[in-house]
TORVEX-420182 format. One record per residue (C-alpha): x, y, z; residue number from 1; residue in three letters. Coordinates in steps of 0.5 Angstrom, whole numbers, always signed. Layout:
<sites>
+-------+-------+-------+-----+--------+
|    px |    py |    pz | num | residu |
+-------+-------+-------+-----+--------+
|     X |     Y |     Z | NUM |    ala |
...
+-------+-------+-------+-----+--------+
</sites>
This chain:
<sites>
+-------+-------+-------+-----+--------+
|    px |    py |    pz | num | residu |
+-------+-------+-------+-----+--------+
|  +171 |  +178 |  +192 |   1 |    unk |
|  +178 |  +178 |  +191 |   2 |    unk |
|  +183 |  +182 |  +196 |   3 |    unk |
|  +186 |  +189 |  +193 |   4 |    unk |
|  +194 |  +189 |  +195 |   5 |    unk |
|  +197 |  +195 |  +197 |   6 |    unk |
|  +204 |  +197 |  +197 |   7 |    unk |
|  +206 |  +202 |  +202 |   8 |    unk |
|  +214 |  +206 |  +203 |   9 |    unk |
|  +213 |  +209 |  +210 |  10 |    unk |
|  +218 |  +208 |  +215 |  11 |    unk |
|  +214 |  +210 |  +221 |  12 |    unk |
|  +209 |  +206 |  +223 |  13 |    unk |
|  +204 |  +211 |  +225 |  14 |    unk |
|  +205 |  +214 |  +219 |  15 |    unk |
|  +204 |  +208 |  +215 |  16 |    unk |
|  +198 |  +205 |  +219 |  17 |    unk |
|  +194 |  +212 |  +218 |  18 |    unk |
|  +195 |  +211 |  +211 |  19 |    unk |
|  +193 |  +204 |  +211 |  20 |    unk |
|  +186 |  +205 |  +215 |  21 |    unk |
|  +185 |  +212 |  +210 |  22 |    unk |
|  +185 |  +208 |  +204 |  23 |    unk |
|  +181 |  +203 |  +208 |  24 |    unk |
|  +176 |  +207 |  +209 |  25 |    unk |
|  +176 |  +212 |  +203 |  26 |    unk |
|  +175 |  +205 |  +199 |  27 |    unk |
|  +170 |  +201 |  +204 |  28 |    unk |
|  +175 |  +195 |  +204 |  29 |    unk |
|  +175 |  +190 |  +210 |  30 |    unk |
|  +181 |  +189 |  +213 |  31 |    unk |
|  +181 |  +182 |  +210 |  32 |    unk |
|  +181 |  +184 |  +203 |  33 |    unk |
|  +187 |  +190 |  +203 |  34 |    unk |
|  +193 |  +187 |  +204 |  35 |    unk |
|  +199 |  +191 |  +205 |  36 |    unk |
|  +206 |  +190 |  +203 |  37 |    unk |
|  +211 |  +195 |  +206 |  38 |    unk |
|  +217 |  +195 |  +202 |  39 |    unk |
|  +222 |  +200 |  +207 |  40 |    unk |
|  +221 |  +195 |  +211 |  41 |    unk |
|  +224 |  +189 |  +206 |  42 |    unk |
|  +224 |  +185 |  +200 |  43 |    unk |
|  +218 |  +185 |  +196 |  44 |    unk |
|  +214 |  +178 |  +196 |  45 |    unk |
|  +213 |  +174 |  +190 |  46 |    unk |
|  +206 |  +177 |  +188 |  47 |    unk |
|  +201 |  +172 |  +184 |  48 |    unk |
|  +197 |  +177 |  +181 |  49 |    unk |
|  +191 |  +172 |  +180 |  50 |    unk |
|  +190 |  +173 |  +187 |  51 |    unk |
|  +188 |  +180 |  +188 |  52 |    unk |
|  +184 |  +185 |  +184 |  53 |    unk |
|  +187 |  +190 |  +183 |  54 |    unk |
|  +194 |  +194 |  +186 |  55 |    unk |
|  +194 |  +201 |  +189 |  56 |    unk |
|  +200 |  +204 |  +192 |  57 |    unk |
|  +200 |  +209 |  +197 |  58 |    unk |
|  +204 |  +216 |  +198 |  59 |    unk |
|  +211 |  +215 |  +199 |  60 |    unk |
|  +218 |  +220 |  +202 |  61 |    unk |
|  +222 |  +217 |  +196 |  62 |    unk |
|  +223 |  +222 |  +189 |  63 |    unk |
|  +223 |  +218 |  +183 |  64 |    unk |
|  +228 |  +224 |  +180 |  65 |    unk |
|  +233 |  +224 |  +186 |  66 |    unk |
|  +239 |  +222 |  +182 |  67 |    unk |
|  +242 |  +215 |  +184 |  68 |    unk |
|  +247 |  +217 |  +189 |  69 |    unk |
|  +243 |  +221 |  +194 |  70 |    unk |
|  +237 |  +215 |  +194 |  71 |    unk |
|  +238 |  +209 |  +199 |  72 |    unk |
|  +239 |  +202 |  +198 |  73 |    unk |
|  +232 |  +201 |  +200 |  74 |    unk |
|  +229 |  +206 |  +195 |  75 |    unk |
|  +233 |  +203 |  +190 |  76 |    unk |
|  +231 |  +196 |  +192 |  77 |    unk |
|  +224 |  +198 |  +192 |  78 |    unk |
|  +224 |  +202 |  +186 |  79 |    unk |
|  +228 |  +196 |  +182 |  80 |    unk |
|  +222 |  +191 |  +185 |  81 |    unk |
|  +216 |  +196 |  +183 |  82 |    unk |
|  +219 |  +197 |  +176 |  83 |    unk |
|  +219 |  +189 |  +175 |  84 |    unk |
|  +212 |  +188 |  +178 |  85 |    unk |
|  +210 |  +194 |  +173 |  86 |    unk |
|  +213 |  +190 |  +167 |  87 |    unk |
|  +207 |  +185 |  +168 |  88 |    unk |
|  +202 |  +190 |  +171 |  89 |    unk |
|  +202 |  +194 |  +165 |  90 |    unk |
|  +203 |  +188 |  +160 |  91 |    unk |
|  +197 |  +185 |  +163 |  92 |    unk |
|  +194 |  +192 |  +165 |  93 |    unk |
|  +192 |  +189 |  +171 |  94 |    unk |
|  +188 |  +194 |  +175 |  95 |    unk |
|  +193 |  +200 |  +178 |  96 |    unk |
|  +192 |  +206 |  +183 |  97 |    unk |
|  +198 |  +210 |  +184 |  98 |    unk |
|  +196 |  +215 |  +189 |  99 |    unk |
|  +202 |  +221 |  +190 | 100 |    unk |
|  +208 |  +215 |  +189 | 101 |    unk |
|  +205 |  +212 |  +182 | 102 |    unk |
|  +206 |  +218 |  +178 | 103 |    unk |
|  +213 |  +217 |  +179 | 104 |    unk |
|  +213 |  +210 |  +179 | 105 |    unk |
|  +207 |  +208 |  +173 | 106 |    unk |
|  +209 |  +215 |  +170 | 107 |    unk |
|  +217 |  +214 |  +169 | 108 |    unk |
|  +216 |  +207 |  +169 | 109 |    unk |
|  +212 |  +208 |  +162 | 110 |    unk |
|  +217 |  +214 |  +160 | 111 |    unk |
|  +214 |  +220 |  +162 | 112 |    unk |
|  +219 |  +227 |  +165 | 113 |    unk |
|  +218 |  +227 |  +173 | 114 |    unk |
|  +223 |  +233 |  +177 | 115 |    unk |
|  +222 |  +239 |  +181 | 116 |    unk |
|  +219 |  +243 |  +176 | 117 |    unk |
|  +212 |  +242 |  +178 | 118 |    unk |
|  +213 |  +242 |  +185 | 119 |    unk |
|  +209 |  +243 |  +190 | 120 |    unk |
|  +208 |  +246 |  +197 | 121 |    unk |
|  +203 |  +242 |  +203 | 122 |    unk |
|  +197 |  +245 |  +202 | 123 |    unk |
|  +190 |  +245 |  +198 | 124 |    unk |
|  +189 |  +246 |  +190 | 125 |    unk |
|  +184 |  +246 |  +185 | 126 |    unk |
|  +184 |  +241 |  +180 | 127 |    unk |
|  +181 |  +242 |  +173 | 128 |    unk |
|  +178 |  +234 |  +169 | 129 |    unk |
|  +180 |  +235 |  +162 | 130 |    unk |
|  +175 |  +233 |  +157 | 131 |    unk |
|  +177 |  +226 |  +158 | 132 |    unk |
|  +177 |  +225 |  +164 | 133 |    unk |
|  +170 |  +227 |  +165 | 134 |    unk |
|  +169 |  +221 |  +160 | 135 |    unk |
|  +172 |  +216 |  +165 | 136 |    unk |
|  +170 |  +211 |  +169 | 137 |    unk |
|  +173 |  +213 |  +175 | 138 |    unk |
|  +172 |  +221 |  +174 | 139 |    unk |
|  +164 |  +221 |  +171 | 140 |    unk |
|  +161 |  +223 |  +177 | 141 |    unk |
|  +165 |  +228 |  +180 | 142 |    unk |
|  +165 |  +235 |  +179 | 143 |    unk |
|  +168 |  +239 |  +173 | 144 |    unk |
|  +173 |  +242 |  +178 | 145 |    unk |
|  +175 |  +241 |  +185 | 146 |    unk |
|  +180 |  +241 |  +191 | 147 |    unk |
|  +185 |  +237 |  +192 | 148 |    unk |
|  +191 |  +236 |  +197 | 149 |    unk |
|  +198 |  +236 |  +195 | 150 |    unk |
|  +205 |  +236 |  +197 | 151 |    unk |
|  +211 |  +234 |  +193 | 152 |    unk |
|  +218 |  +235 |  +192 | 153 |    unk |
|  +217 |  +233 |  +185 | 154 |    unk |
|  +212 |  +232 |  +179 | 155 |    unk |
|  +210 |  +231 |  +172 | 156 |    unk |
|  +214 |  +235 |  +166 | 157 |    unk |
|  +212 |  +232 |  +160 | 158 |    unk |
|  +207 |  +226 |  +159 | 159 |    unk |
|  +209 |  +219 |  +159 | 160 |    unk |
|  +207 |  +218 |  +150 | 161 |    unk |
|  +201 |  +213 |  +151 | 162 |    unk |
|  +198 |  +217 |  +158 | 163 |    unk |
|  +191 |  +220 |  +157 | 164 |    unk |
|  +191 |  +227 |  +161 | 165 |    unk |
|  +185 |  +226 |  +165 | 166 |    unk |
|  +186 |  +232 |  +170 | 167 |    unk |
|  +190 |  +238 |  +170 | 168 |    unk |
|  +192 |  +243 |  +176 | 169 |    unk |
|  +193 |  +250 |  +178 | 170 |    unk |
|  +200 |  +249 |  +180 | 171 |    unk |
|  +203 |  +242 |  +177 | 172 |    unk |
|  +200 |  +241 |  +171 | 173 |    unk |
|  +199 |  +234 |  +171 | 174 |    unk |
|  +194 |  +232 |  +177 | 175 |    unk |
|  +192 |  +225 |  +174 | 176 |    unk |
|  +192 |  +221 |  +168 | 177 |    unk |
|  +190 |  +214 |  +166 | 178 |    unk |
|  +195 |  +208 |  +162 | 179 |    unk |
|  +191 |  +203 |  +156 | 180 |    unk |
|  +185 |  +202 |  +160 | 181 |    unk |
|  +187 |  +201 |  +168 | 182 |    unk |
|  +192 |  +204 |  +170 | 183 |    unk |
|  +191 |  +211 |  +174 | 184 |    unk |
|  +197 |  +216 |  +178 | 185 |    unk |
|  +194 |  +221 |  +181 | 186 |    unk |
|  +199 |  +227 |  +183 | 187 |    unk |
|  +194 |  +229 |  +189 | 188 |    unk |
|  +192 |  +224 |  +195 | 189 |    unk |
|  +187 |  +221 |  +195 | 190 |    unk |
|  +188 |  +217 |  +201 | 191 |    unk |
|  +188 |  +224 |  +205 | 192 |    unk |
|  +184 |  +228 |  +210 | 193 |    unk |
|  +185 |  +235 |  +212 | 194 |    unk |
|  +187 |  +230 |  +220 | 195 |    unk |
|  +192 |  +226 |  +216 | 196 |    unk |
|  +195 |  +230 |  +212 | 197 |    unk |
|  +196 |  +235 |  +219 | 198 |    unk |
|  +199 |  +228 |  +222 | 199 |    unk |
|  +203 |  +228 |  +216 | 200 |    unk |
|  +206 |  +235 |  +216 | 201 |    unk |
|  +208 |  +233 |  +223 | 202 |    unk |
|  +211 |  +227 |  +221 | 203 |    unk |
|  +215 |  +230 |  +216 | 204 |    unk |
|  +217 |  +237 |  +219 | 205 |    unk |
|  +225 |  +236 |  +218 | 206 |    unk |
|  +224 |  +233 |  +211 | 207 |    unk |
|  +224 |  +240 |  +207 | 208 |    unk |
|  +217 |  +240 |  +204 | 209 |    unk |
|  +216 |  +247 |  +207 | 210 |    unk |
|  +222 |  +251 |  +210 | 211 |    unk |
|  +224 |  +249 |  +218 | 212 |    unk |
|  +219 |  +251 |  +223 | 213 |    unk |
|  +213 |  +253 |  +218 | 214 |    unk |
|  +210 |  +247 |  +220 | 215 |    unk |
|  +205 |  +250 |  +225 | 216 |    unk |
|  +203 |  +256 |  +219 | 217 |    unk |
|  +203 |  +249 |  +214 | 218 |    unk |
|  +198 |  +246 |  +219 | 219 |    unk |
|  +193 |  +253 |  +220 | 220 |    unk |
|  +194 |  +254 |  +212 | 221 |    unk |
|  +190 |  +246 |  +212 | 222 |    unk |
|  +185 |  +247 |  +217 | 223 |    unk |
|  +182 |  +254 |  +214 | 224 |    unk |
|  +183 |  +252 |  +207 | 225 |    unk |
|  +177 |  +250 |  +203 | 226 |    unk |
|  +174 |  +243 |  +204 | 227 |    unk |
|  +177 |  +237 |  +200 | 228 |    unk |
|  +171 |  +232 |  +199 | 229 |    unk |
|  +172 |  +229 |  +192 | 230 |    unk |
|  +178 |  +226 |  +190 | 231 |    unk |
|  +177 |  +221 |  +197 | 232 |    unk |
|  +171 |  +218 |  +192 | 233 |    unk |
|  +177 |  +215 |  +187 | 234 |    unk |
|  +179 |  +209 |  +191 | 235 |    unk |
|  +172 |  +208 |  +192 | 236 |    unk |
|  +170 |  +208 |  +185 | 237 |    unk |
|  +176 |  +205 |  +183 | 238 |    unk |
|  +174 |  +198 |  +188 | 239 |    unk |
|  +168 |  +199 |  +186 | 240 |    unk |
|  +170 |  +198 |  +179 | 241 |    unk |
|  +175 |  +192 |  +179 | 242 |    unk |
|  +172 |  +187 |  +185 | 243 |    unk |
|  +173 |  +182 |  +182 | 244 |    unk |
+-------+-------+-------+-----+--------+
</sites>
């Protein structure tokens, strides 16, 4: 089988391993077949997607929506890296999970609105499959409605033309969606647990997700919420389907 290649934008170390091993983990990846590039951390290498099965991209700090002059030379190289490799990824519609970060890369990389109108706050939400989303390869056997974790300073307005809406939301009304027949962006973390994404407020606590010093309520709020099982089964279901 071929390696999955994940692309990664966490500067801090525990942070970015923890989502390395969750996403190797939710998916059943050995180590030898998920390779991670961490573009904060420099360049993007040329990548030969005859190598790889397919490509996931992880969450990420950065907003899409932010404008020019308040993201950093590493966002913008990333995102100028990410759009060019997107050029080829679509093109050939080379198997892709975007997992929070896509919908703001895929998503505007294919014309969709992406900014703050959709926010969302740090917590648990249900997310709703459309009709077409009950329909799709990756979706088939979940329930009609689940529960999901969120957090993001950004989310989808208006649809790229040629998505396919698999997943709606009770506060941002684009959780999930699909480009031609291989490329997905989920607004919700699949490459989440309720342990994580506590390490993650921790993490992120001076960064404006929630207002200074409400992280210890955030983390209450996540570890009382409902339990959130399904959207995991994504990464699994989408290895499953393109190991090649």
């Amino acid at each position: 089988m071929k390696p999955f290649l994940l692309l990664a934008t966490r500067a801090q170390d525990d942070v970015a391993d923890e989502e390395y091993e969750t996403i190797r983990r939710f998916s059943g990846l050995q180590e030898s077949m998920l390779h991670r590039v961490r573009l904060e951390a420099g360049p993007m290498p040329p990548i030969d997607l005859e190598r790889y099965s397919g490509v996931i991209i992880g969450g990420s700090p950065f907003n899409s929506s932010d404008p020019p002059e308040l993201k950093s030379e590493v966002q913008l190289r990333a995102e100028s890296e990410m759009r060019e490799l997107l050029d080829e990824v679509v093109a050939r519609d080379f198997p892709f999970l975007g997992a929070c970060y896509g919908v703001g890369t895929l998503g505007t990389h294919q014309g969709a609105v992406v900014d703050r109108t959709y926010g969302e706050e740090i917590g648990i939400v249900e997310v709703s499959l459309t009709a077409e989303g009950r329909q799709d390869p990756l979706l088939r056997d979940f329930p009609p409605v689940f529960h999901g974790f969120v957090g993001h300073k950004e989310g989808t307005r208006t649809l790229a033309p040629a998505a396919v809406l698999l997943a709606t939301g009770t506060g941002c009304p684009v959780q999930m969606f699909r480009i031609k027949r291989n490329l997905y962006a989920t607004q919700f973390h699949p490459e989440l647990d309720a342990t994580a994404l506590v390490h993650r407020i921790e993490a992120y606590k001076e960064h404006g997700y929630f207002p200074a010093g409400a992280a210890e309520e955030v983390k209450d709020r996540i570890c009382r919420g409902p339990s959130v099982t399904e959207p995991e089964k994504i990464l699994a279901a989408f290895v499953d389907r393109y190991a090649r």
